[in-house]
N, C-alpha and C positions, 0 to 999 in steps of 0.2 A: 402522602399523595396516593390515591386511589387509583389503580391499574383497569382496564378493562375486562374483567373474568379473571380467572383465577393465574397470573405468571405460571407458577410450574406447570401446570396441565397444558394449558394453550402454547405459553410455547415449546414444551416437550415434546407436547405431540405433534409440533410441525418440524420440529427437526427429525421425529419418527419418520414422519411420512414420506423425506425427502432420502431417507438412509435409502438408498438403493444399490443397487452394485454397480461397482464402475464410478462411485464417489468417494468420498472422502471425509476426513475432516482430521485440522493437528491433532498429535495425540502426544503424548512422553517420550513414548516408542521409536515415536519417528511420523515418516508421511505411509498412512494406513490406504485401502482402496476407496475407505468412505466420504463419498462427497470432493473429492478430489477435481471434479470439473469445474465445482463451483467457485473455488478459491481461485482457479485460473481466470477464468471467465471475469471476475469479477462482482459477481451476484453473493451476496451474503447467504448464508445454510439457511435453510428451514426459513425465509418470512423472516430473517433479522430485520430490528426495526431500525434500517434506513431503507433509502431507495432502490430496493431491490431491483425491482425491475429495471434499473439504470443502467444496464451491462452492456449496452450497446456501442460505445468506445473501448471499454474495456476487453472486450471481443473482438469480434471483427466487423462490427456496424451496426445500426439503430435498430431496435425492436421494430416488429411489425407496428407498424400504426402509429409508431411516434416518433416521427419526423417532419414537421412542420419546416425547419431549415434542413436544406439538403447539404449534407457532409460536405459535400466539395466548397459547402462558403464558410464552413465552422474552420480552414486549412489556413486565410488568410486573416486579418481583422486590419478594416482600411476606415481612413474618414476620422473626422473629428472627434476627439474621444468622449466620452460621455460621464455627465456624470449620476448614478444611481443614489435616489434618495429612499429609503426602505423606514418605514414606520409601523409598527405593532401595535394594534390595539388590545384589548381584555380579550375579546371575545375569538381572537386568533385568526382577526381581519386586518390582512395589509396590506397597506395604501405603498404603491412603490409611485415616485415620482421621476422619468427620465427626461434630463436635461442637455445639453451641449453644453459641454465645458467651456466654448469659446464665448458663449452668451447670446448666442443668435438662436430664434425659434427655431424649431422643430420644424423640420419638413415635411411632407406625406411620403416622400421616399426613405422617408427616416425612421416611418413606421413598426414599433416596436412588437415584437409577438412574442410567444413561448416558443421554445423546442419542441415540445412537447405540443402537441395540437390541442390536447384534450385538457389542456387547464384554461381554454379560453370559456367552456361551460359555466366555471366556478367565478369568474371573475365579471365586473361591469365593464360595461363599454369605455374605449379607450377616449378620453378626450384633448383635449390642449387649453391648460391655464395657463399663464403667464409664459407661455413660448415652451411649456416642458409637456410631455406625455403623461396624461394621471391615468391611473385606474384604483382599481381594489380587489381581492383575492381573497377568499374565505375557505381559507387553510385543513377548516376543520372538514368540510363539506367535502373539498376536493382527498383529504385525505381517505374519509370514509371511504367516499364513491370508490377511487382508484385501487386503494388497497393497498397490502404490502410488497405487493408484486408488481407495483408500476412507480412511478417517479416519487409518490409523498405515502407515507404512513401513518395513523394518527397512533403512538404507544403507550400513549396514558390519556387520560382524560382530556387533558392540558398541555399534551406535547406532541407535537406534530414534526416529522423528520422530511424536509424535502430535497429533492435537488434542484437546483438553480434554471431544469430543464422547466421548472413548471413554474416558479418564482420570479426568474430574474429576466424581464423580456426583454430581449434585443432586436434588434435593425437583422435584417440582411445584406451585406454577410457583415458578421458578426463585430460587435466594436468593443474595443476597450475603455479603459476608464479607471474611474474611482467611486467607492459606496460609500455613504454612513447609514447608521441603523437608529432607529430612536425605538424606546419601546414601553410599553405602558407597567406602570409600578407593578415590580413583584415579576414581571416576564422576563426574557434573557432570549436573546441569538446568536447560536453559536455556529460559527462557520470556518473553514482553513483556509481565508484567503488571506495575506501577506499582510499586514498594518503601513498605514502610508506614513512616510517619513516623518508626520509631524505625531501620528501615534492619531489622528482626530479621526480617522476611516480606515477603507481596507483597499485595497488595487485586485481593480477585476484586471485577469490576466487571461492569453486566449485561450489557456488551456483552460477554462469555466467551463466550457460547454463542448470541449473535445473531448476530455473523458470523466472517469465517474468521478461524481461530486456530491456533499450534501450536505446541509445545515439542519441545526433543529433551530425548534420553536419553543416559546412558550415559559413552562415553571422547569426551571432546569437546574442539575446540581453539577454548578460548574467548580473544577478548580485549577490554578496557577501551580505550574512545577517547573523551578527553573533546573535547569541540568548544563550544569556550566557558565555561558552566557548564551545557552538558548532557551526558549520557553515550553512546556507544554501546554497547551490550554488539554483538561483532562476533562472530559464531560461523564457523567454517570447516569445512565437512562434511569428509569423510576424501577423498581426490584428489589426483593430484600435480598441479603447478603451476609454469609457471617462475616465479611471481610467489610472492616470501616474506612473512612476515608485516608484514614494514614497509613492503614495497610496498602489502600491503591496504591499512596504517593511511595511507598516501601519496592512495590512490586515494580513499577511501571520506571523511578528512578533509576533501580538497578538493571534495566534492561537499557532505558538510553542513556543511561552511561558504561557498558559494556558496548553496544553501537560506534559509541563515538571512538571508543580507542581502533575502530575500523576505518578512520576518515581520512588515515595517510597520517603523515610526523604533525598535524596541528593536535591529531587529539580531539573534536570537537564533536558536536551534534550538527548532523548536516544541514541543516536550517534553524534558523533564526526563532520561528513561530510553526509548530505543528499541531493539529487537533488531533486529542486519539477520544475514541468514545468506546466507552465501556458497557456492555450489556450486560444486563445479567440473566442468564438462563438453566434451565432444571439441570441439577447433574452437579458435578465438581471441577477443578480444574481450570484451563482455558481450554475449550473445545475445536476453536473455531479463530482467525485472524486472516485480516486481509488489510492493503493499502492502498491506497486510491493519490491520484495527484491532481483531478481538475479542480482547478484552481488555487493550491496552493496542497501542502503535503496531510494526508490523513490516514491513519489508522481508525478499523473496528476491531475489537477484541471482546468476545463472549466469553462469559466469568461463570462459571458455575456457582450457584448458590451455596452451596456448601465449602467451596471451595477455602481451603487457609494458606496463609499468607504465606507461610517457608515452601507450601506446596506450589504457586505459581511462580514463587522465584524461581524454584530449581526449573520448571520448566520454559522449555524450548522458543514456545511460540511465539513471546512480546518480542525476541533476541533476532527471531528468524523474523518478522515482517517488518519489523523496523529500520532491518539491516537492508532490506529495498529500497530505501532513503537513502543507502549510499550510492547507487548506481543510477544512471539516471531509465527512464523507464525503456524498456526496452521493444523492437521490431517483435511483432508476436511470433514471427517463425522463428526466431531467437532465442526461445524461452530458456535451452541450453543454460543462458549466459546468468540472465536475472536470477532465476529459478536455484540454478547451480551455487551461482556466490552465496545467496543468502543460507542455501543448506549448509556448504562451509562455513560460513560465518557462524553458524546459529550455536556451533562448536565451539569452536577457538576464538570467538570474541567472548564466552563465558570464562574458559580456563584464563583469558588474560584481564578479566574482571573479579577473577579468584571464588566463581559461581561452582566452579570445577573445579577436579585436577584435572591436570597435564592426561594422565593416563584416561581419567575418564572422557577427555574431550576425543583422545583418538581413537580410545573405544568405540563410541557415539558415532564417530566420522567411517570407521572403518565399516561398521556393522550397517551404516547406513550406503556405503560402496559396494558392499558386498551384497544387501538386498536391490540395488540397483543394477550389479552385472547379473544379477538372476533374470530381474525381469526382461535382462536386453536379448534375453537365450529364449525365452517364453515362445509358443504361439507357432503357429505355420510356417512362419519365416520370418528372417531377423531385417531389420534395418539400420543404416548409418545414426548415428548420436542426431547430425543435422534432418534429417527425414524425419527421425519418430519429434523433434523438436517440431516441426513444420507439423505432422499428425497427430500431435500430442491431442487435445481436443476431441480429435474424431473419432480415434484409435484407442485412446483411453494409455498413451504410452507414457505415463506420468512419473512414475518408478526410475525408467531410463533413463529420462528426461532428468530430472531434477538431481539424482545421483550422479549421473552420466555428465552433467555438467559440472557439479559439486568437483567428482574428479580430473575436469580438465581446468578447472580452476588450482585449485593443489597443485597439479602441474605446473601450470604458467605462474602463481607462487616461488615455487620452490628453483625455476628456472631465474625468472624476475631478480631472487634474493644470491644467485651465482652468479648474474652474468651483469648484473648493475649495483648490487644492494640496495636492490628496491626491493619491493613489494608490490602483489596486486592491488590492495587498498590505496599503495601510493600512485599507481597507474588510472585507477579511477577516480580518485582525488583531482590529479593533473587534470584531467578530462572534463571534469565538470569544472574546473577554473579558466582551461581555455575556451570554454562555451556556454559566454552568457545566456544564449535562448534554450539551452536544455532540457529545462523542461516545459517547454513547450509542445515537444515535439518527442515522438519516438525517436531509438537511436538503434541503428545497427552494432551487432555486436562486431563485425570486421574493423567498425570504427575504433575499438576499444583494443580490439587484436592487435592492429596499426599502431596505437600506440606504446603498448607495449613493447611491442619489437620496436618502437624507435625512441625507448628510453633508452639505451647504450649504443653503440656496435658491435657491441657483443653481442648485444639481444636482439639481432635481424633476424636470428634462425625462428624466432618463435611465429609469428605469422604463418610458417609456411608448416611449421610443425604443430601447430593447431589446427591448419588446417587438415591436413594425415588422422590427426586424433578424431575429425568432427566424420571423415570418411568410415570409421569405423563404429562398430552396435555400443563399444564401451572401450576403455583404453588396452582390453588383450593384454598382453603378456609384458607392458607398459607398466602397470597398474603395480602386481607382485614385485616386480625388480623397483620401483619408485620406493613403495611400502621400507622393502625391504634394507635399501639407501638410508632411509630416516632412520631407521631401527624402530619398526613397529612390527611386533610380532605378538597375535592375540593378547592381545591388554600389555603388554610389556615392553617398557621402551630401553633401549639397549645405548647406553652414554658412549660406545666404542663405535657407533655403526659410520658407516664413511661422513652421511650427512644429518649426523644426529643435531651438532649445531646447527643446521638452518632447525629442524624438527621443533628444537627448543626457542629459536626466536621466534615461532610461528604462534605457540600457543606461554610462553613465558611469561608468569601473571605480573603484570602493571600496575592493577589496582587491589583492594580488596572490597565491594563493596557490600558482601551480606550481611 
């Protein structure tokens, strides 16, 4: 399959252009300064090819200029459900059909549009056959035009990445439903919406158009990975790669199932059906990871070309995005909470997948505490864990933030496995079982605090001792005397220390899966 100009060059040099400071991107190391906004935010580094431009949920609200439905009606989804008929043709023209589930015409207040204003350029007029909404979309056209910096991309010749902002037209405000896809020989769409009970479609959910979202198009190299009893649908952009398909399924295996041993006593992969899409870009390693939920759960993951396969096991990054799948999506001044578990996870869910050792997991955990109580000291003046969490974005307080959580996660752990023998994992378990519409919706972390303290009576103190923790730059003088309870002292863990058994139940390998 033929790329548009040269992969390494083009997109090398778009992830040069966007290295700036005050960014971020994963690295082996840890969370580096590069590109760091963007993995918050939600926008993929450099022009990755999906909907870059989509970060307007993801963030704090719609990009300039594309907002066709105003937020406030993407909050509820009322009225009839609907049902989406989506067809593909060769030339990357598609006919969506929208109908009422209950069998009744189409209304004109039923009138369907884009999120996106600017996909109605690319598209025919709307009309009404047999009681349903038709149109047509010329994918390749709107992808050109837009770019990789708005809702669709076009990444190869033949493949076209969009978000549902520009594809999937709904009513205002926003309705639910059910899709199926038909698509012309040789093409494939892939998308992370939930398959409906009978396996014949997929269920639009309202988080479609609340936050980021995106499906590709076109000739695509899709594969099936089951990891337990859940699935991953694994898409691979067009790129060459020293790594072949079984080394994906090698890599990406062992990170969701390192994951799952985080999902509380079942053990599982926290959903049923997840899309991860894999890019390939100039350089080695995995550079770059991020997860997105509108409309059902997705991972991007940029793979360097050079990249080998024992090299992206051992690393970090599938282990830490994936592990956001365990929590449900978080309040953005919260970031503390999401940010923090996943950095602890990205640790000790590897030592108890036997990706690590024990020593090397608290290594990895301390060294990344330790460059986060640095940065909490950093700069003109310090602020509380919850402030630089709320300024994280603006402020560029990302170090603080993400370690600074990490370590009040550890805590409420290690408190959790004294005062109930529980766990955090089993306290965010519980939480997404008592709340069907989870993810539909942001979730406060006090939500999550609350539950914890009311897994015992013994565990009432933590709420209120969280909150103490969130008053301060980093956990202070908290932190060394905790450390020092587990027996972790520079790389060495000490089997004598008061609470060296919890230490060992925390990161104690489970499985082996390299």
């Amino acid at each position: 399959m033929k790329n548009r100009g040269p992969l390494d060059a083009h997109r090398g040099q778009r992830l040069l252009r966007l290295s700036t400071p005050g960014r971020r991107v994963h690295s082996r190391q840890g969370l580096t300064r590069l590109s760091l906004a963007l993995v918050v935010t939600g926008v993929l580094l450099g022009g990755a090819a999906s909907c870059t431009g989509v970060a307007k949920r993801a963030a704090a609200g719609p990009s300039p200029g594309a907002a066709a439905v105003p937020a406030s009606s993407l909050a509820v989804v009322v009225g009839v459900p609907l049902q989406w008929s989506i067809d593909l043709a060769g030339d990357l023209h598609l006919q969506q059909r929208v109908c009422r589930q209950d069998g009744a015409p189409v209304t004109e207040a039923e009138r369907v549009a884009p999120v996106d204003p600017r996909a109605r350029r690319f598209a025919t007029p709307l009309t009404v056959v047999d009681g349903c909404w038709v149109n047509t979309i010329d994918l390749k056209a709107m992808a050109d035009a837009l770019g990789a910096r708005a809702a669709a991309d076009r990444v190869a010749d033949d493949v076209v990445m969009a978000s549902p902002d520009v594809w999937l037209w709904t009513p205002t405000p926003a309705r639910a439903g059910t899709l199926t896809l038909t698509a012309a020989p040789g093409l494939q769409i892939s998308l992370p919406f939930p398959r409906t009970p009978d396996g014949g479609g997929f269920v639009v959910e309202p988080s479609t158009w609340r936050f980021l979202s995106c499906a590709a198009f076109g000739r695509l190299q899709t594969r099936r990975l089951a990891v337990g009893t859940a699935a991953l649908e694994v898409l691979v952009l067009p790129g060459d790669t020293e790594m072949v398909g079984a080394d994906v399924d090698r890599w990406l295996g062992a990170a969701a199932t390192a994951v799952s041993l985080g999902s509380g006593r079942e053990r599982r992969f926290p959903f049923n059906r997840t899309q991860i899409t894999v890019e390939p870009v100039w350089g080695s390693g995995v550079p770059f990871g991020m997860v997105s939920r509108g409309g059902g759960p997705q991972a991007h993951l940029l793979l360097g070309q050079q990249a080998r396969v024992q090299d992206v096991i051992d690393s970090w990054v599938a282990v830490h995005e994936l592990s956001h799948l365990l929590h449900p999506l978080m309040d953005l001044d919260d970031s503390w909470f999401g940010e923090g578990f996943a950095s602890y996870h990205q640790n000790v869910l590897r030592a108890r997948a036997g990706l690590m050792s024990e020593a090397d997991a608290w290594t990895a955990l301390t060294d990344g505490l330790r460059r986060g109580a640095e940065a909490s000291a950093r700069g003109p003046w310090t602020v509380s864990l919850q402030d630089a969490s709320v300024q994280m974005r603006a402020e560029g307080r990302y170090l603080q933030v993400y370690w600074g959580g990490a370590a009040v996660v550890l805590w409420m752990d290690v408190a959790l496995r004294q005062c109930a023998d529980r766990s955090i994992d089993d306290v965010v378990a519980t939480f997404r079982a008592e709340q069907p519409d989870v993810d539909q919706r942001r979730v406060p972390a006090r939500a999550i605090v609350a539950r914890a303290a009311g897994m015992a009576p013994a565990c009432a103190h933590i709420a209120a001792d969280v909150d103490a923790l969130l008053r301060q730059p980093f956990l202070g003088d908290s932190l060394p005397a905790l450390l020092h309870d587990l027996g972790i002292d520079e790389g060495t863990l000490s089997p004598s220390a008061p609470r060296a058994g919890v230490r060992e139940a925390i990161t104690r390998p489970i499985l082996s899966v390299r």
